[in-house]
mmCIF file of the N, C-alpha and C atoms, coordinates in Angstrom:
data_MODEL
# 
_entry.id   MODEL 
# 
loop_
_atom_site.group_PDB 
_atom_site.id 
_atom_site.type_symbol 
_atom_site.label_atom_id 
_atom_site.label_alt_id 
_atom_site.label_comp_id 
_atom_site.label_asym_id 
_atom_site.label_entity_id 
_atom_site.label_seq_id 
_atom_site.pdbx_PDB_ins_code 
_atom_site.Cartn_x 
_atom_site.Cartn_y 
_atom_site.Cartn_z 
_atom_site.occupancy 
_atom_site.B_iso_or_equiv 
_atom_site.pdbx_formal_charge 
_atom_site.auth_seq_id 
_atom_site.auth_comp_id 
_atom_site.auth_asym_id 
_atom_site.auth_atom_id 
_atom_site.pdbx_PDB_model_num 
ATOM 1   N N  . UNK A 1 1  ? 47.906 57.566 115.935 1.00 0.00 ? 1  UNK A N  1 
ATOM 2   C CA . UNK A 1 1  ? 47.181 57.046 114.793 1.00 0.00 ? 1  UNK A CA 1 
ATOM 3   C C  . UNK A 1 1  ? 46.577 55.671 115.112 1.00 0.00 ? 1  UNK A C  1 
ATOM 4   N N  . UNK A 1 2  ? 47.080 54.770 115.846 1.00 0.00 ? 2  UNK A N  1 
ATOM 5   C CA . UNK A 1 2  ? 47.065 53.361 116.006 1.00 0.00 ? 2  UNK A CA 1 
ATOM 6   C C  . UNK A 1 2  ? 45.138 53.559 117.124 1.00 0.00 ? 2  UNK A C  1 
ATOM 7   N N  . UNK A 1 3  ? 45.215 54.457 117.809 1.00 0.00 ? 3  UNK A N  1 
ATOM 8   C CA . UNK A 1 3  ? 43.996 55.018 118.641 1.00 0.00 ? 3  UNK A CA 1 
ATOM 9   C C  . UNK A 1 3  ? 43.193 55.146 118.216 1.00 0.00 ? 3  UNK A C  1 
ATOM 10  N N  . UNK A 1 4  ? 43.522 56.180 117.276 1.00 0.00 ? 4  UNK A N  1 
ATOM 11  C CA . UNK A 1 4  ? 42.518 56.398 116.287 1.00 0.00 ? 4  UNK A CA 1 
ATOM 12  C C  . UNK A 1 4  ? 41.745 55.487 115.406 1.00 0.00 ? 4  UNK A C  1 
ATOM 13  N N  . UNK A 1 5  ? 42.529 54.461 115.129 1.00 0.00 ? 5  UNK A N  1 
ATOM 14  C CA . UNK A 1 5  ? 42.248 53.174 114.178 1.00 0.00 ? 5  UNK A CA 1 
ATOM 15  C C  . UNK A 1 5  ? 41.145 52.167 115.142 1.00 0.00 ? 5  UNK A C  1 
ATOM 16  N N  . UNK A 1 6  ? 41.591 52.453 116.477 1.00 0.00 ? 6  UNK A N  1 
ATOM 17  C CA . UNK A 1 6  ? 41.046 51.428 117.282 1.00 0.00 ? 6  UNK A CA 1 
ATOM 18  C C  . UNK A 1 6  ? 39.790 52.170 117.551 1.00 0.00 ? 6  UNK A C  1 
ATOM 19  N N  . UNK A 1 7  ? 39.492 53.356 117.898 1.00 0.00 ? 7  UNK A N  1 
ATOM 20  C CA . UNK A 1 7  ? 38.684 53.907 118.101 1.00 0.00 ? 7  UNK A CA 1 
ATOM 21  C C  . UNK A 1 7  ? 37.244 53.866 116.867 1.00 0.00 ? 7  UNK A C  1 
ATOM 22  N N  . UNK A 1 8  ? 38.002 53.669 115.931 1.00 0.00 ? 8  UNK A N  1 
ATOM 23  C CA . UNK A 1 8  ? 37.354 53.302 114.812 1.00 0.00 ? 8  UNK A CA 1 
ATOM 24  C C  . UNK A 1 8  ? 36.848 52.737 114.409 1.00 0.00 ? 8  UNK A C  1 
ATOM 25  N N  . UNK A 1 9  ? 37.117 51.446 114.725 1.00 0.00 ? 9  UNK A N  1 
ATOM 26  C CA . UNK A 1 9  ? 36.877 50.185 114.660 1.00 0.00 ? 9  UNK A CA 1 
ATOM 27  C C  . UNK A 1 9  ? 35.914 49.676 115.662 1.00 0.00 ? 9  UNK A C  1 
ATOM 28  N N  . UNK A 1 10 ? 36.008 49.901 117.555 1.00 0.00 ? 10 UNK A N  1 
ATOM 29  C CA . UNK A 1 10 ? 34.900 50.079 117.732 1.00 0.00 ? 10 UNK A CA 1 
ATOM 30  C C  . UNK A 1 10 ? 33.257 50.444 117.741 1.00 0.00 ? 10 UNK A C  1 
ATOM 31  N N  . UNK A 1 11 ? 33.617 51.845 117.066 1.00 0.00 ? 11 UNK A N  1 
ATOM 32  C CA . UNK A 1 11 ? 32.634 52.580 116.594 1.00 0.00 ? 11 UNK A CA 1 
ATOM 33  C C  . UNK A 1 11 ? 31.768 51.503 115.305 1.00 0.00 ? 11 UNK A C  1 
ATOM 34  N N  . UNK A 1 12 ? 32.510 50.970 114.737 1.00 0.00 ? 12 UNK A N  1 
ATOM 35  C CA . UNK A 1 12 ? 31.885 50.144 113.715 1.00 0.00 ? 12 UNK A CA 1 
ATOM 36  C C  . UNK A 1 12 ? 31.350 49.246 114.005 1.00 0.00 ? 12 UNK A C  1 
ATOM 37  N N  . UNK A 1 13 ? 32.057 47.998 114.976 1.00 0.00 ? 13 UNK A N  1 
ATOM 38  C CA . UNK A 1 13 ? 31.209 47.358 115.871 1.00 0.00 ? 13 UNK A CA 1 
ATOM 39  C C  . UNK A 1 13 ? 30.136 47.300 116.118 1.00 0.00 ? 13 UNK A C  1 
ATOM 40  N N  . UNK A 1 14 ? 30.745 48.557 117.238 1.00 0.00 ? 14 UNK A N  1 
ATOM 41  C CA . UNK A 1 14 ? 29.133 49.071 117.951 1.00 0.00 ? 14 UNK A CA 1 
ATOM 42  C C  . UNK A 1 14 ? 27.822 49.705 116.861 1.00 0.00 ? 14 UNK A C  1 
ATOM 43  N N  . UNK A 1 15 ? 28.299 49.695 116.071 1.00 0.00 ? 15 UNK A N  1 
ATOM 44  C CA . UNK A 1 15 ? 26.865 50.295 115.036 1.00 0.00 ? 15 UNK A CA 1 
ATOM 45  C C  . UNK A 1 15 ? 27.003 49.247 114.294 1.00 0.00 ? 15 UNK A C  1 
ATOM 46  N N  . UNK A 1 16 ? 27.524 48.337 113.719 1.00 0.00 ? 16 UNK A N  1 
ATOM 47  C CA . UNK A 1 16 ? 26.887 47.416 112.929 1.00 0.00 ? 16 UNK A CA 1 
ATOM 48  C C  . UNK A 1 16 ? 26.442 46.161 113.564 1.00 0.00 ? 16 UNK A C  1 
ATOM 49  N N  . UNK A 1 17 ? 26.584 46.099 114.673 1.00 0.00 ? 17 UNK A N  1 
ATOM 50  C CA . UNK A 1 17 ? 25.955 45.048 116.048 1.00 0.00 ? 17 UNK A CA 1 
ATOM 51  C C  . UNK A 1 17 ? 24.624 45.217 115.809 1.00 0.00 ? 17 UNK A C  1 
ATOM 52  N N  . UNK A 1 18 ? 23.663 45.929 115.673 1.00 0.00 ? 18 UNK A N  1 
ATOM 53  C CA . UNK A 1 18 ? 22.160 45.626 116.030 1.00 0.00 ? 18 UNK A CA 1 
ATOM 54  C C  . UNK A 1 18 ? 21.432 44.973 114.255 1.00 0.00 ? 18 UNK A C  1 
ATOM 55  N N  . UNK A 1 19 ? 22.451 45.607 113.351 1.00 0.00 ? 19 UNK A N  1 
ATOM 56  C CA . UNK A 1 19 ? 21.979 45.270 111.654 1.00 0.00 ? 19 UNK A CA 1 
ATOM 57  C C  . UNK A 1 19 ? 22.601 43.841 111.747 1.00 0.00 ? 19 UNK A C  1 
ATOM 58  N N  . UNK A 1 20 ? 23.413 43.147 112.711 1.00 0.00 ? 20 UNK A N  1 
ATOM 59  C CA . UNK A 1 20 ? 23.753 42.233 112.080 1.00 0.00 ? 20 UNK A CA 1 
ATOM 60  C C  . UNK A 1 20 ? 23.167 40.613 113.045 1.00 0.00 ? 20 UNK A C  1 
ATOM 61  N N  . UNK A 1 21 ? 22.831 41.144 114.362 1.00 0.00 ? 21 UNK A N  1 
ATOM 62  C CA . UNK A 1 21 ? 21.912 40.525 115.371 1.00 0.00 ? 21 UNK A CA 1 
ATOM 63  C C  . UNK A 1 21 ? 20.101 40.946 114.803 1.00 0.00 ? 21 UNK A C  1 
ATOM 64  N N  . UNK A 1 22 ? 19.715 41.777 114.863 1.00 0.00 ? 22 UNK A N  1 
ATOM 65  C CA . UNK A 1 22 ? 18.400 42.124 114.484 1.00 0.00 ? 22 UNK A CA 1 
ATOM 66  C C  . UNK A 1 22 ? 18.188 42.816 113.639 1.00 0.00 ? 22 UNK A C  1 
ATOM 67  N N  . UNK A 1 23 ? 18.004 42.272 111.833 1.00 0.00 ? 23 UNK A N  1 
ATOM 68  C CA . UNK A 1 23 ? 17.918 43.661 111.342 1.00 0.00 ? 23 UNK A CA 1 
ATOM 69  C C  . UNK A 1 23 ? 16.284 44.189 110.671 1.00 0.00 ? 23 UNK A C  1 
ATOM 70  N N  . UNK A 1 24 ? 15.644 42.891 111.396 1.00 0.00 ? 24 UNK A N  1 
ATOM 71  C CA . UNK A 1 24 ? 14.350 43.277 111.380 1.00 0.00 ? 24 UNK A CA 1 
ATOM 72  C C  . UNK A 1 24 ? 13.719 44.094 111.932 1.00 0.00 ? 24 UNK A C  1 
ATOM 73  N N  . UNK A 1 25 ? 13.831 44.428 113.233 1.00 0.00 ? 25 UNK A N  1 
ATOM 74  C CA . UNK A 1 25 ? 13.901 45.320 114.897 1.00 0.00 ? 25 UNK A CA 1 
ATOM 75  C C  . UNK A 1 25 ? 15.046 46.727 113.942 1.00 0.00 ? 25 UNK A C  1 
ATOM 76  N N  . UNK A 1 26 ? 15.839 47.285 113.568 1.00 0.00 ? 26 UNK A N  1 
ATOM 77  C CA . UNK A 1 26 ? 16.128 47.777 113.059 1.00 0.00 ? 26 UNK A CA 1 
ATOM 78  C C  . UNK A 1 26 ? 15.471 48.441 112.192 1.00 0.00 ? 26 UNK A C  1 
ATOM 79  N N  . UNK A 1 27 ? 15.365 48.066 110.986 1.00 0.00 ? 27 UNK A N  1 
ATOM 80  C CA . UNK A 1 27 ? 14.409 48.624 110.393 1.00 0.00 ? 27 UNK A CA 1 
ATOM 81  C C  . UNK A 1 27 ? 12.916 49.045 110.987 1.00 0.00 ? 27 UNK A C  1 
ATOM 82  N N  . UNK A 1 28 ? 12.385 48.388 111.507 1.00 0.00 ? 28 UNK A N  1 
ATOM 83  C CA . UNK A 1 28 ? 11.131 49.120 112.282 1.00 0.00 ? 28 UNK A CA 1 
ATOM 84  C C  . UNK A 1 28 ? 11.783 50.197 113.391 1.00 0.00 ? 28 UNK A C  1 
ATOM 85  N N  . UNK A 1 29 ? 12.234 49.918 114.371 1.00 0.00 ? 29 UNK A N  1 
ATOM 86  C CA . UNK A 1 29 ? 13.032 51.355 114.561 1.00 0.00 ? 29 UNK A CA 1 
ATOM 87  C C  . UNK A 1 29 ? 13.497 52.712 113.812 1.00 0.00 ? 29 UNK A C  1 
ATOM 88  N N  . UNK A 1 30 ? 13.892 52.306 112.966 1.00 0.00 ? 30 UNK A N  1 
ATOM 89  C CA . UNK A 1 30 ? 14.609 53.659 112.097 1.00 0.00 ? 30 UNK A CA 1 
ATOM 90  C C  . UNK A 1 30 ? 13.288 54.264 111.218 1.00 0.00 ? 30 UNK A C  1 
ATOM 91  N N  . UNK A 1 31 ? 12.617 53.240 110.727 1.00 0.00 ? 31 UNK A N  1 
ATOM 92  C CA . UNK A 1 31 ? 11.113 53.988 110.405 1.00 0.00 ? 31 UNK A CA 1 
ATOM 93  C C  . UNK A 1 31 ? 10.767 54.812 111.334 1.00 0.00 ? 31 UNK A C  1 
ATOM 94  N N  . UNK A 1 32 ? 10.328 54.178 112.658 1.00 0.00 ? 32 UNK A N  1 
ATOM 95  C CA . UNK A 1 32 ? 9.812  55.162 113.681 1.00 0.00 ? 32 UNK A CA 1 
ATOM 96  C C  . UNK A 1 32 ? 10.723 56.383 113.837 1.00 0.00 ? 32 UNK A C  1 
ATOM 97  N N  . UNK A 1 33 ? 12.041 56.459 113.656 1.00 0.00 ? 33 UNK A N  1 
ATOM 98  C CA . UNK A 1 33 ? 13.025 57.222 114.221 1.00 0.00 ? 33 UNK A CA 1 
ATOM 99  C C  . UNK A 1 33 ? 12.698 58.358 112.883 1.00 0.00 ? 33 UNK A C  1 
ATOM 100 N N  . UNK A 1 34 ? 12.824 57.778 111.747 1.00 0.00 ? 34 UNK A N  1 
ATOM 101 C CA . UNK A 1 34 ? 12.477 58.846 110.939 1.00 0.00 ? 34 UNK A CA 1 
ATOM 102 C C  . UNK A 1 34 ? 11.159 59.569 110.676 1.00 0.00 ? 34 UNK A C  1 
ATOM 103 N N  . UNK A 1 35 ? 10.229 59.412 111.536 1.00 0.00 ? 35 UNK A N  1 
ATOM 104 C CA . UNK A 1 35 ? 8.763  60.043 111.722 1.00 0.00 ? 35 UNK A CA 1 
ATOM 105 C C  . UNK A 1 35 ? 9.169  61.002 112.678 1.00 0.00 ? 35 UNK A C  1 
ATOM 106 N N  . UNK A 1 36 ? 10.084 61.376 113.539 1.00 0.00 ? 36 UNK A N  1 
ATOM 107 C CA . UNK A 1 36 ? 10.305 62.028 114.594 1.00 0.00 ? 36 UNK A CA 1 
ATOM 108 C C  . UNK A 1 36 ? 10.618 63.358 113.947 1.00 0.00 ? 36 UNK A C  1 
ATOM 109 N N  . UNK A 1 37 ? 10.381 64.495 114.659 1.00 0.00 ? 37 UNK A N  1 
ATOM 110 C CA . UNK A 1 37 ? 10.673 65.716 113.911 1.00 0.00 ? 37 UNK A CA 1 
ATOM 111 C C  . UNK A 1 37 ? 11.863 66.114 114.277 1.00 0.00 ? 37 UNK A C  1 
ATOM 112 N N  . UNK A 1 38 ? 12.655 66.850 113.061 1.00 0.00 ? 38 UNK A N  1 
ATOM 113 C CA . UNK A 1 38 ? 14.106 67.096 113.568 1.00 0.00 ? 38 UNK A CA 1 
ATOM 114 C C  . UNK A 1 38 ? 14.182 68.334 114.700 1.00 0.00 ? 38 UNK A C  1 
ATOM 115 N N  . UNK A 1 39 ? 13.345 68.587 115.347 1.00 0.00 ? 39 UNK A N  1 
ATOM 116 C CA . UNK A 1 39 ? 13.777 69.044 116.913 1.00 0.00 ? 39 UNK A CA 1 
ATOM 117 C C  . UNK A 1 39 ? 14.209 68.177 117.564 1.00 0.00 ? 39 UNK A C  1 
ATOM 118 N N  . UNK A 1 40 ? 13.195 67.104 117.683 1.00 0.00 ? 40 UNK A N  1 
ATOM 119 C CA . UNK A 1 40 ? 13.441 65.891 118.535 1.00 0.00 ? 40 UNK A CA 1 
ATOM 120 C C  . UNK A 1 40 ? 14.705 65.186 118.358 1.00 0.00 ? 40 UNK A C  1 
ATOM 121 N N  . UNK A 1 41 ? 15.051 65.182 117.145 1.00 0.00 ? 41 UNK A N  1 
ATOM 122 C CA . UNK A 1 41 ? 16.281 64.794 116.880 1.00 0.00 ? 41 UNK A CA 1 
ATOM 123 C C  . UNK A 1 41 ? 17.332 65.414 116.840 1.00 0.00 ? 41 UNK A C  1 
ATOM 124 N N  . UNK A 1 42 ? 17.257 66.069 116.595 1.00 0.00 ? 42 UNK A N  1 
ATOM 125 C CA . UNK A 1 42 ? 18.069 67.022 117.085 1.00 0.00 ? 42 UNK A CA 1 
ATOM 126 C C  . UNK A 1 42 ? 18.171 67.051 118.713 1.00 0.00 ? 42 UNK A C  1 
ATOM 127 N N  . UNK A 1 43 ? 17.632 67.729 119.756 1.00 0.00 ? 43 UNK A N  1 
ATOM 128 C CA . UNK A 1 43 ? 17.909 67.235 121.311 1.00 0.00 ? 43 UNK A CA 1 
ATOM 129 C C  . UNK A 1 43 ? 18.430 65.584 121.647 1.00 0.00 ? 43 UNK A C  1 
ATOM 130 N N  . UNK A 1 44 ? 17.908 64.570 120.803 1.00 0.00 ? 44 UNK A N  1 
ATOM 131 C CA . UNK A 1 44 ? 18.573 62.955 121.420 1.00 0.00 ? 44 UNK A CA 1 
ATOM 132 C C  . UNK A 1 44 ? 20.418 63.599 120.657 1.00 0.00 ? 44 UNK A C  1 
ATOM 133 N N  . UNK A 1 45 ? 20.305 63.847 119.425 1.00 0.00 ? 45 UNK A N  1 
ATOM 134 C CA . UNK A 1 45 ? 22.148 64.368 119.080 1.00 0.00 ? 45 UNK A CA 1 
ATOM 135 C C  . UNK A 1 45 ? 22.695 65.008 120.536 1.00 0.00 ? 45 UNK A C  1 
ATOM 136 N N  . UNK A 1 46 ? 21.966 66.031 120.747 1.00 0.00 ? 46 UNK A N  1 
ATOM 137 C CA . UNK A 1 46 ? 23.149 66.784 121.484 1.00 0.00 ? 46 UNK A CA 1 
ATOM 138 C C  . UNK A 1 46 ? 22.898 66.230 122.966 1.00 0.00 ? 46 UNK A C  1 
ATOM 139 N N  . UNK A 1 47 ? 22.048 65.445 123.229 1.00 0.00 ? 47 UNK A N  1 
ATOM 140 C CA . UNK A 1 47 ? 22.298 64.334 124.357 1.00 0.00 ? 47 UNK A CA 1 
ATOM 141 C C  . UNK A 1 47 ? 22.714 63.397 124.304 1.00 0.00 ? 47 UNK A C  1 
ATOM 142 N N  . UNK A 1 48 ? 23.427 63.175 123.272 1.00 0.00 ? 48 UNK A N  1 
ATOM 143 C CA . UNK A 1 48 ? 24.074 61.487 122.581 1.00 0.00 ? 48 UNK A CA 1 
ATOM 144 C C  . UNK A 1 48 ? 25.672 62.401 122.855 1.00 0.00 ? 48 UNK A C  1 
ATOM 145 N N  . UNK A 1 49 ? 26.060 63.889 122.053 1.00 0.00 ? 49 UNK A N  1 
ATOM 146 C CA . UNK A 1 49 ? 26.947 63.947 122.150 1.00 0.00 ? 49 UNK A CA 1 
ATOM 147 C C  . UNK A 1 49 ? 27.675 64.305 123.178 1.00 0.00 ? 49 UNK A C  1 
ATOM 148 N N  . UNK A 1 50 ? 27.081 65.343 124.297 1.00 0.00 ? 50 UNK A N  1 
ATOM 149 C CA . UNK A 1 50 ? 27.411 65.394 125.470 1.00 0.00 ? 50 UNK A CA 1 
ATOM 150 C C  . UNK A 1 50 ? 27.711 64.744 126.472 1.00 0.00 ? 50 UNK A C  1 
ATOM 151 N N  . UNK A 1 51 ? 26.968 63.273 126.380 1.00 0.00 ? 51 UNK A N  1 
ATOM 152 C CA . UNK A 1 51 ? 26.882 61.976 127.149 1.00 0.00 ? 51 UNK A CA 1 
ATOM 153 C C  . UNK A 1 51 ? 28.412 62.070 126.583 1.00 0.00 ? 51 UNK A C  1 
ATOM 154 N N  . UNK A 1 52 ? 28.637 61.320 125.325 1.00 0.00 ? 52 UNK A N  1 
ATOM 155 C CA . UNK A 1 52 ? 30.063 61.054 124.793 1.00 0.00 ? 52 UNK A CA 1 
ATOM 156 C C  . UNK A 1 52 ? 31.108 61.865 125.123 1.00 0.00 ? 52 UNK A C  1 
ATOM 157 N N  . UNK A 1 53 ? 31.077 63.558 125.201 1.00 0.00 ? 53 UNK A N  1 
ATOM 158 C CA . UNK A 1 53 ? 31.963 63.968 125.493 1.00 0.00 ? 53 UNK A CA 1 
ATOM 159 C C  . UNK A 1 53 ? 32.387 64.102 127.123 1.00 0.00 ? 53 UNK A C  1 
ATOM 160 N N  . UNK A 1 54 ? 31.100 63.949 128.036 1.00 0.00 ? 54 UNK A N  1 
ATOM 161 C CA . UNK A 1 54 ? 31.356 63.569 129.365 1.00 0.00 ? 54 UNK A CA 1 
ATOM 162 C C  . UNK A 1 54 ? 32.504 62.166 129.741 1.00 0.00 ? 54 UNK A C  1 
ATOM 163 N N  . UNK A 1 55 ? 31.813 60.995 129.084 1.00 0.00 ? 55 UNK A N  1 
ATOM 164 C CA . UNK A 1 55 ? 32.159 59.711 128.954 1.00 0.00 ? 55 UNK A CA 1 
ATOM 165 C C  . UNK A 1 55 ? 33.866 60.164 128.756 1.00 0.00 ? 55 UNK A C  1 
ATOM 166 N N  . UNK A 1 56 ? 34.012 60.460 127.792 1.00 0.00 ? 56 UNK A N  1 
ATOM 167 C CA . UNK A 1 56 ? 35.328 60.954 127.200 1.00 0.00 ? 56 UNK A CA 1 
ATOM 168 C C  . UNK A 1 56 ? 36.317 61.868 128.224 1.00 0.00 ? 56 UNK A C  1 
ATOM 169 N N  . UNK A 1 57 ? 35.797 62.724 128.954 1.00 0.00 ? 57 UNK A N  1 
ATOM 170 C CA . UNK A 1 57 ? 36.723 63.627 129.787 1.00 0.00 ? 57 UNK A CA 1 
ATOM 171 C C  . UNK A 1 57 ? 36.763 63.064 131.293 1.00 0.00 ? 57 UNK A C  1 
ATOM 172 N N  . UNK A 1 58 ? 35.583 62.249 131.247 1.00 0.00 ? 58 UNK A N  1 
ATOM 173 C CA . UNK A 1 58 ? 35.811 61.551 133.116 1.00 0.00 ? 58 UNK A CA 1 
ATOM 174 C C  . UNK A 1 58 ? 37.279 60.405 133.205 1.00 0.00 ? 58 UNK A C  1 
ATOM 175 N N  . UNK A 1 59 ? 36.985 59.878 131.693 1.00 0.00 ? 59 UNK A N  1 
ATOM 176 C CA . UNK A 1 59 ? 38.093 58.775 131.353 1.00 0.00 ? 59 UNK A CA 1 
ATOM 177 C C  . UNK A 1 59 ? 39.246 59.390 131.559 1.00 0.00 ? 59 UNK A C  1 
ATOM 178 N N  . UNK A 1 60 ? 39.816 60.903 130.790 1.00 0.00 ? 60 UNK A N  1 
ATOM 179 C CA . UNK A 1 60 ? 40.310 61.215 131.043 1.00 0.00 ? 60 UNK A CA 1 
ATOM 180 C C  . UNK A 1 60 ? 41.531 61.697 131.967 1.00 0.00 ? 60 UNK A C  1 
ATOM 181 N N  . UNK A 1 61 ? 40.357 62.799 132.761 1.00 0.00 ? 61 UNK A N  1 
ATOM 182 C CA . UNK A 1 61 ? 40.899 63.218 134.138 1.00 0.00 ? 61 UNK A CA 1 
ATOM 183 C C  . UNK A 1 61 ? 40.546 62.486 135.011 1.00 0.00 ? 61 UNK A C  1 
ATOM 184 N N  . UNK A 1 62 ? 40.290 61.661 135.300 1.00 0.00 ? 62 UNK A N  1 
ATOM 185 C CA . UNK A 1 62 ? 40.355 60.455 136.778 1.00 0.00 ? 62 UNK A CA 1 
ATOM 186 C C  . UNK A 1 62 ? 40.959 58.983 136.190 1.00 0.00 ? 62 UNK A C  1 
ATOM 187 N N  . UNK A 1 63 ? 41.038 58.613 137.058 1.00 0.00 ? 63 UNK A N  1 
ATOM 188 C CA . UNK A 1 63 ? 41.966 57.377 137.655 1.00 0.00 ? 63 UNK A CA 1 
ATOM 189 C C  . UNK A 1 63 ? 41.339 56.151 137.697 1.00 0.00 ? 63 UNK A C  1 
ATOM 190 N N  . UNK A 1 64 ? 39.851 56.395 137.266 1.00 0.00 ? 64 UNK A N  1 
ATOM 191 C CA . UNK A 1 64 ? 38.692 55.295 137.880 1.00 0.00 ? 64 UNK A CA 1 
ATOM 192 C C  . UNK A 1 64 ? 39.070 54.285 136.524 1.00 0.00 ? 64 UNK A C  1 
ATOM 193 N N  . UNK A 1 65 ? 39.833 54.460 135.539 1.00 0.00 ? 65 UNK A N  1 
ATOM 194 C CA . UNK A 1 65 ? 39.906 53.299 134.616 1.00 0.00 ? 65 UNK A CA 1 
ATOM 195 C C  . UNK A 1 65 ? 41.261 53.169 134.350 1.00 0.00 ? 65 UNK A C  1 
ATOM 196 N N  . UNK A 1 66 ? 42.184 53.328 135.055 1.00 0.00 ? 66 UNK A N  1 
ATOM 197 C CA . UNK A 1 66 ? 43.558 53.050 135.046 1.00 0.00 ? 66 UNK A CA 1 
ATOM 198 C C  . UNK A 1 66 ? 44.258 51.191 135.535 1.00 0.00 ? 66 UNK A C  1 
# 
């Protein structure tokens, strides 16, 4: 549970880092991002999530961050 919490908490970080450094650059981004058609968005998801679940299983099974 304590992982989970931490894991969590990063995640928040890391996404409220660019609204709270630039949230001018933000907003013009997410405009553009929402002109994109949900194919497109759809393919950056499942290349956002695969990246993550790679990221996630190399950590895993190897030694390289021990």
């Amino acid at each position: 549970m304590k992982l989970l919490l931490l894991i969590l908490g990063m995640v928040l970080i890391v996404e409220g880092l660019p609204y709270a450094v630039a949230p001018e650059k933000m907003r013009e981004w997410l405009l553009t991002l929402s002109e994109l058609p949900p194919a497109t968005m759809r393919v950056f998801g499942f290349i956002s999530l695969g990246g993550g679940l790679l990221i996630c299983w190399v950590v895993q099974k190897t030694s390289l961050f021990s």
